[in-house]
MMTF fields as JSON, N, C-alpha, C and O atoms, coordinates in Angstrom:
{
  "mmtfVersion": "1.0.0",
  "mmtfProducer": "UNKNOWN",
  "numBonds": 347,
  "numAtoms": 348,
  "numGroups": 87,
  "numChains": 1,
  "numModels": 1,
  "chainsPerModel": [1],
  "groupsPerChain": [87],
  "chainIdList": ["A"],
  "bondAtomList": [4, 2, 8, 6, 12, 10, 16, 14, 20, 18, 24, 22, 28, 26, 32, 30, 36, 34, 40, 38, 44, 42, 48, 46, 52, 50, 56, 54, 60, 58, 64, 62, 68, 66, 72, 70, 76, 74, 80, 78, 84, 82, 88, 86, 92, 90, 96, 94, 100, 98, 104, 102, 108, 106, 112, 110, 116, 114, 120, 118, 124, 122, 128, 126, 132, 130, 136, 134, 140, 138, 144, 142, 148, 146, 152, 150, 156, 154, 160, 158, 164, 162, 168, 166, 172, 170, 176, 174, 180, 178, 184, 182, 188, 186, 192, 190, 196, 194, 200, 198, 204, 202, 208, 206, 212, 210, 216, 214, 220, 218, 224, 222, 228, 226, 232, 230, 236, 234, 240, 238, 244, 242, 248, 246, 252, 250, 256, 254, 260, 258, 264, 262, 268, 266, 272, 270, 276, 274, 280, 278, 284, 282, 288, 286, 292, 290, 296, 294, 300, 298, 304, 302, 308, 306, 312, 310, 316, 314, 320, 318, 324, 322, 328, 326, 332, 330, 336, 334, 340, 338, 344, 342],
  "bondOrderList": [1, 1, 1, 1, 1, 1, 1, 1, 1, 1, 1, 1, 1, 1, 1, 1, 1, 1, 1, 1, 1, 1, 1, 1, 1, 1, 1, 1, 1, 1, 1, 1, 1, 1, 1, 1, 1, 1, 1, 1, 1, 1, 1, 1, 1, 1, 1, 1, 1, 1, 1, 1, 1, 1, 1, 1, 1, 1, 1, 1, 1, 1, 1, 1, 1, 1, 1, 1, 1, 1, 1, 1, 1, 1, 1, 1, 1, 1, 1, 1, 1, 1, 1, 1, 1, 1],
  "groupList": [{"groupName": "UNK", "atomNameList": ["N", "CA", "C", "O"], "elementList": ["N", "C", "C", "O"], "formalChargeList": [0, 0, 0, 0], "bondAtomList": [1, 0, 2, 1, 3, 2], "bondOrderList": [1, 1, 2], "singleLetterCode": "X", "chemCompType": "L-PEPTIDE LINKING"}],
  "groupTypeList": [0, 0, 0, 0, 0, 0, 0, 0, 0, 0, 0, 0, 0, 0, 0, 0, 0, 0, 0, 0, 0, 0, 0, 0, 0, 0, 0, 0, 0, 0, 0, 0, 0, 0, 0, 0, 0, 0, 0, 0, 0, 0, 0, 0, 0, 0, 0, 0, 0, 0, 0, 0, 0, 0, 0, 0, 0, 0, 0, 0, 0, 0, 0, 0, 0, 0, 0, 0, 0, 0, 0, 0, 0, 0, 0, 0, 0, 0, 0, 0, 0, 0, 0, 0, 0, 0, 0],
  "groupIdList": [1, 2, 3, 4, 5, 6, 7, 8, 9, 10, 11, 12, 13, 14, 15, 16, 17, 18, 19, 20, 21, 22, 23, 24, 25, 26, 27, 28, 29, 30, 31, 32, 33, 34, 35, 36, 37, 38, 39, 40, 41, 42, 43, 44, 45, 46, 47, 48, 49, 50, 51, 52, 53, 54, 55, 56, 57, 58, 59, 60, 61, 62, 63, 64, 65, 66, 67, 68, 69, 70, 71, 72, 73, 74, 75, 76, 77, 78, 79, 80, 81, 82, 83, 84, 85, 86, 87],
  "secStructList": [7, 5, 7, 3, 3, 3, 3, 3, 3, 6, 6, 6, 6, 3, 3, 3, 3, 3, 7, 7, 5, 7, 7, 7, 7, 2, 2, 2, 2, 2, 2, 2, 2, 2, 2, 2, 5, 7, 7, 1, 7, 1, 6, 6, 1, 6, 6, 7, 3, 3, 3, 3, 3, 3, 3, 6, 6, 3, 3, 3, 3, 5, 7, 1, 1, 1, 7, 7, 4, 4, 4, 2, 2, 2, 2, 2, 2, 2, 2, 2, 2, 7, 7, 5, 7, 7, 7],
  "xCoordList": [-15.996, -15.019, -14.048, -13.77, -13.511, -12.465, -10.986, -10.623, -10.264, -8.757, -7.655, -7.404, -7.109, -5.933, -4.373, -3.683, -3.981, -2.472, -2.144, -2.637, -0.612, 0.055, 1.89, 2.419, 2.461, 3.646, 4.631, 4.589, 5.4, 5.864, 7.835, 8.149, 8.813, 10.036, 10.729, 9.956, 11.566, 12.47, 13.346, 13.571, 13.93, 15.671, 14.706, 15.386, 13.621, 13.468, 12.093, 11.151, 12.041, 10.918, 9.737, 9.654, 8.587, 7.203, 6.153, 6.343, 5.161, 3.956, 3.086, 2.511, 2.915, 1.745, 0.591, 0.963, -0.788, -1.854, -3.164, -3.736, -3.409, -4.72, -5.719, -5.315, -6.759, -7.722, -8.852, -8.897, -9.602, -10.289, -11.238, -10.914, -12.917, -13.807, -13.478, -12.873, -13.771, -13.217, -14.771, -15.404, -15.086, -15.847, -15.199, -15.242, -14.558, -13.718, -14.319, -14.772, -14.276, -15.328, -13.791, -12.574, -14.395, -13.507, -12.37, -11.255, -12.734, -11.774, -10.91, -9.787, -11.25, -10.289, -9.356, -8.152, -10.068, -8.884, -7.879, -6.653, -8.453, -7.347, -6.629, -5.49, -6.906, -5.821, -4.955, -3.762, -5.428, -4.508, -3.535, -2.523, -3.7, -2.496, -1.863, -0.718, -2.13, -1.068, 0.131, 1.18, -0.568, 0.318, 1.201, 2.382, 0.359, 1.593, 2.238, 3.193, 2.04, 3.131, 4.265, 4.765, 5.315, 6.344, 7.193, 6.932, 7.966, 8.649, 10.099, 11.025, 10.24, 11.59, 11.253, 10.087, 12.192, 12.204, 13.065, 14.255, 11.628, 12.253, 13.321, 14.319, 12.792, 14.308, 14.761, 15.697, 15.525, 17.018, 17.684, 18.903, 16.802, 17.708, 17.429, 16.368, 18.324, 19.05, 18.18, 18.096, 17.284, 16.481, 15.76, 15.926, 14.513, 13.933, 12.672, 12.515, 11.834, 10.032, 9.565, 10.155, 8.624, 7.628, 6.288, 6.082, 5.356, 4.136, 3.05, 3.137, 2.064, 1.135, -0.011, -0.339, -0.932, -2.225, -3.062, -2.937, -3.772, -4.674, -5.961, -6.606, -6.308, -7.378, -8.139, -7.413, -9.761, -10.01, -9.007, -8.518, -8.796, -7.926, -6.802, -6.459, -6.1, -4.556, -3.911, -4.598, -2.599, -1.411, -0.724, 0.388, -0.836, 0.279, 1.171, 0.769, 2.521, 3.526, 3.607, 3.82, 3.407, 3.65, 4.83, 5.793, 4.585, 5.895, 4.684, 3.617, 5.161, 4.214, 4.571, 3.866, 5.904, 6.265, 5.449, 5.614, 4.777, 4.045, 2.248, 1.351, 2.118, 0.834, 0.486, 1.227, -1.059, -1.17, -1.76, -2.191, -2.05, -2.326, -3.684, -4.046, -4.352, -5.741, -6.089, -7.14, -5.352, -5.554, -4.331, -4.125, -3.593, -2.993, -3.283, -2.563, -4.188, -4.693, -5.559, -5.572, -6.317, -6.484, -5.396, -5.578, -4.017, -2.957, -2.549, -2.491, -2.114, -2.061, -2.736, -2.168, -3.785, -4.543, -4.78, -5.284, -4.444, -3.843, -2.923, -2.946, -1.753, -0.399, -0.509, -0.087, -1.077, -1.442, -1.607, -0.884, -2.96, -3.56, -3.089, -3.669, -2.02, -1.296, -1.188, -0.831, -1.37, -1.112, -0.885, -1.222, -0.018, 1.342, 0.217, -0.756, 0.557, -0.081, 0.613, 1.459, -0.255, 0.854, 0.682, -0.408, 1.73, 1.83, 2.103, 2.16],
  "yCoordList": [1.232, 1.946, 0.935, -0.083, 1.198, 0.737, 1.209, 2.386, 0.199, 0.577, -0.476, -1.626, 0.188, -0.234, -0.201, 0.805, -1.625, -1.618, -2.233, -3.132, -1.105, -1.171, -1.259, -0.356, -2.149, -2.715, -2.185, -2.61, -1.074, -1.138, -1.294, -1.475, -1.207, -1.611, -2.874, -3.83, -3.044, -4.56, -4.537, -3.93, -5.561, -5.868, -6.234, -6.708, -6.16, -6.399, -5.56, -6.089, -4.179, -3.178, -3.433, -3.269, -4.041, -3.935, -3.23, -2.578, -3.391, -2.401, -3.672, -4.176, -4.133, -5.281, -4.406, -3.542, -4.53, -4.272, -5.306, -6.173, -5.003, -5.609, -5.001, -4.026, -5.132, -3.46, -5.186, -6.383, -4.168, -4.519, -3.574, -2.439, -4.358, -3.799, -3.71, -4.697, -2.554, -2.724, -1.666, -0.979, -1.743, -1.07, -0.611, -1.188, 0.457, 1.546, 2.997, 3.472, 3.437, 4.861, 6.281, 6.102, 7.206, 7.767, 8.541, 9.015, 8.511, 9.235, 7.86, 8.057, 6.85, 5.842, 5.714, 5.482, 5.9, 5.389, 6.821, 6.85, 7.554, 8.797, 8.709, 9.153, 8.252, 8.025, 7.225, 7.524, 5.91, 4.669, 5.179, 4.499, 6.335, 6.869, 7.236, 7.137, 7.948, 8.913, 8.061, 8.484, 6.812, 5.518, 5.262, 5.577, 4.244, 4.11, 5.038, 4.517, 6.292, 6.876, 6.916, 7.907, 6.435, 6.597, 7.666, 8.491, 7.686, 9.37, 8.915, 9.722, 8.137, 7.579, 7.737, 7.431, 8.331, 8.129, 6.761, 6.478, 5.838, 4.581, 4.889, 4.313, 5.714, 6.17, 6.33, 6.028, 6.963, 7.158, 5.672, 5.666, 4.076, 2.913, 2.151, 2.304, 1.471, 0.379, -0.488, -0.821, -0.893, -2.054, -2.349, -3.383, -1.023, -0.881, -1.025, -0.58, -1.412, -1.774, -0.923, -0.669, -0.64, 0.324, -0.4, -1.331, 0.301, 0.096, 1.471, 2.447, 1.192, 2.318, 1.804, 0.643, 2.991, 2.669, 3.925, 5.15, 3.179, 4.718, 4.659, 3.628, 5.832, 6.068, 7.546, 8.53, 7.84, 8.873, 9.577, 10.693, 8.801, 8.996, 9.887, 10.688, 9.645, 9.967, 9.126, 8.206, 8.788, 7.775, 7.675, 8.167, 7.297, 7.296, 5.979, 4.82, 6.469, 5.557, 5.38, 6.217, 4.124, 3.289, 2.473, 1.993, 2.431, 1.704, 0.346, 0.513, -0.631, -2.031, -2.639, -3.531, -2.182, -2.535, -1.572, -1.722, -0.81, 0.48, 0.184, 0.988, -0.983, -1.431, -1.832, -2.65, -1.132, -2.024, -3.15, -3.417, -4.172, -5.417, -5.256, -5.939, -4.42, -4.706, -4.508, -4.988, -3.904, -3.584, -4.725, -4.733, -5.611, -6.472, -7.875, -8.531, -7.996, -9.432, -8.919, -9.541, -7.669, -7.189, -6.861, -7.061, -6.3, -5.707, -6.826, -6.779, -8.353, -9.332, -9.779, -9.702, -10.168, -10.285, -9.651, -10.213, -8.443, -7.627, -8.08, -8.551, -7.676, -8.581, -9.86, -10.165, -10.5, -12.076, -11.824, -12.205, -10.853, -10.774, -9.931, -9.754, -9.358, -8.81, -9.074, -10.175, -8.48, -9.194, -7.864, -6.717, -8.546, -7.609, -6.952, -7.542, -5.53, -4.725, -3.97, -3.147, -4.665, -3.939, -3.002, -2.517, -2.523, -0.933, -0.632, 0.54],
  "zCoordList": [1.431, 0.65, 0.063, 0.696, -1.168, -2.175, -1.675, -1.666, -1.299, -0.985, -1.794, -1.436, -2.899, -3.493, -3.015, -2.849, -2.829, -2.651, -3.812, -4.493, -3.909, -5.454, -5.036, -4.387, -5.397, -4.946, -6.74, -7.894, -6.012, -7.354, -6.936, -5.759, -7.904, -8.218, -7.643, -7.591, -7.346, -7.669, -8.569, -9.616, -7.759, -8.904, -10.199, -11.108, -10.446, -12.286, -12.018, -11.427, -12.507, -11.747, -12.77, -13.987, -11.515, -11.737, -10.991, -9.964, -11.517, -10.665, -10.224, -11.189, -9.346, -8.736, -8.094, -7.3, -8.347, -7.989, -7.361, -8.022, -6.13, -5.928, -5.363, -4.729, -5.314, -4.388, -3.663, -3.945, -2.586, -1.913, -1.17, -0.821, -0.87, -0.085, 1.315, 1.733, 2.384, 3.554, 4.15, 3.349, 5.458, 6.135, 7.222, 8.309, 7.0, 7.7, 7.582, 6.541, 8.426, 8.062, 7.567, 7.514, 7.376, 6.41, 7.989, 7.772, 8.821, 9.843, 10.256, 10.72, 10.151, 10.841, 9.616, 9.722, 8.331, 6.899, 7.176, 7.067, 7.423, 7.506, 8.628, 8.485, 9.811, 11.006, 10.391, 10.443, 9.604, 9.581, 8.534, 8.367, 7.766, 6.646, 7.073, 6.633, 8.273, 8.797, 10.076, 10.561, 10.275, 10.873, 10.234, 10.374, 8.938, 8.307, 7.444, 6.867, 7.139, 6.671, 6.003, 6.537, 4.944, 5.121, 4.832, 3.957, 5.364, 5.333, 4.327, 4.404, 3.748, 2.994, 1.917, 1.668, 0.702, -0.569, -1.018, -0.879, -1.785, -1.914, -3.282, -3.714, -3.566, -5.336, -4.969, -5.709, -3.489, -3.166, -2.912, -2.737, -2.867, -2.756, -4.248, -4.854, -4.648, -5.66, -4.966, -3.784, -6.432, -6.461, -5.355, -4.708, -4.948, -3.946, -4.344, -5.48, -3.926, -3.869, -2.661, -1.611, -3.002, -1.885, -2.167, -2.946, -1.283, -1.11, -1.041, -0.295, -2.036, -1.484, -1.264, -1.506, -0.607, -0.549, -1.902, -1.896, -2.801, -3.037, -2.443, -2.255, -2.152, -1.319, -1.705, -1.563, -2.258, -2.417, -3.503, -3.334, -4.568, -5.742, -5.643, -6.512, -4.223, -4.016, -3.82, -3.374, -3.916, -3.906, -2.821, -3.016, -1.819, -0.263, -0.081, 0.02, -0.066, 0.466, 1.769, 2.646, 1.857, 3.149, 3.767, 3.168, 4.888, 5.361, 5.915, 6.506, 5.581, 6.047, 7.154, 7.626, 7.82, 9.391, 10.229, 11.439, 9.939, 10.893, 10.606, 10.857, 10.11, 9.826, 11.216, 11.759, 12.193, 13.212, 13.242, 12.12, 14.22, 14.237, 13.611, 12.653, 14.127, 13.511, 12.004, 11.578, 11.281, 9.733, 9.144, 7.931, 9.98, 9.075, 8.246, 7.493, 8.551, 7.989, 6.728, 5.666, 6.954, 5.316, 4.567, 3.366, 4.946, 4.451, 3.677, 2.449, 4.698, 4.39, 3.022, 1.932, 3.188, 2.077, 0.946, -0.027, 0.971, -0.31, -1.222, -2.359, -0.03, -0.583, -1.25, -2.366, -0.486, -1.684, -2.674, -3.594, -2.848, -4.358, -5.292, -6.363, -4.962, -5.931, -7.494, -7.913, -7.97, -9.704, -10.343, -10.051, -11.572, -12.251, -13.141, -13.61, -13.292, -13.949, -14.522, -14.171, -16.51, -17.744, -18.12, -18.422, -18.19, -18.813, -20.171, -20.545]
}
């Protein structure tokens, strides 16, 4: 399966995108959404960035401190590959 992380706002607001192959079966990708989770609206803060995952062509905000150890070194590696995507 195809899993996109998309990094959007900042004190100068952009959208960063990178996706990746992963072999996760579809009940563990759905546990790990409901981990990280985030329950915060990042528009209620000044010059705030969030994180999502899309998955199964829905959009989920994440919190990346609630990432567990074992899905972080792909998370990781996402984040690297980030690249700015024009609108």
């Amino acid at each position: 399966m195809r899993i996109t992380l998309i990094r959007n706002g900042g004190i100068i607001p952009m959208t960063k995108k990178a996706e990746k192959d992963v072999d996760w079966s579809e009940d563990e990708m759905k546990g790990l959404l409901k981990t990280i989770k985030n329950d915060e609206d990042a528009g209620e803060k000044r010059d705030a960035s969030g994180y999502q995952v899309v998955y199964n062509a829905a959009t989920h905000s994440i919190d990346w401190d609630k990432i567990p150890a074992k899905y972080k070194k792909t998370f990781e590696e996402l984040k690297d590959n980030l690249k700015i995507v024009k609108t």
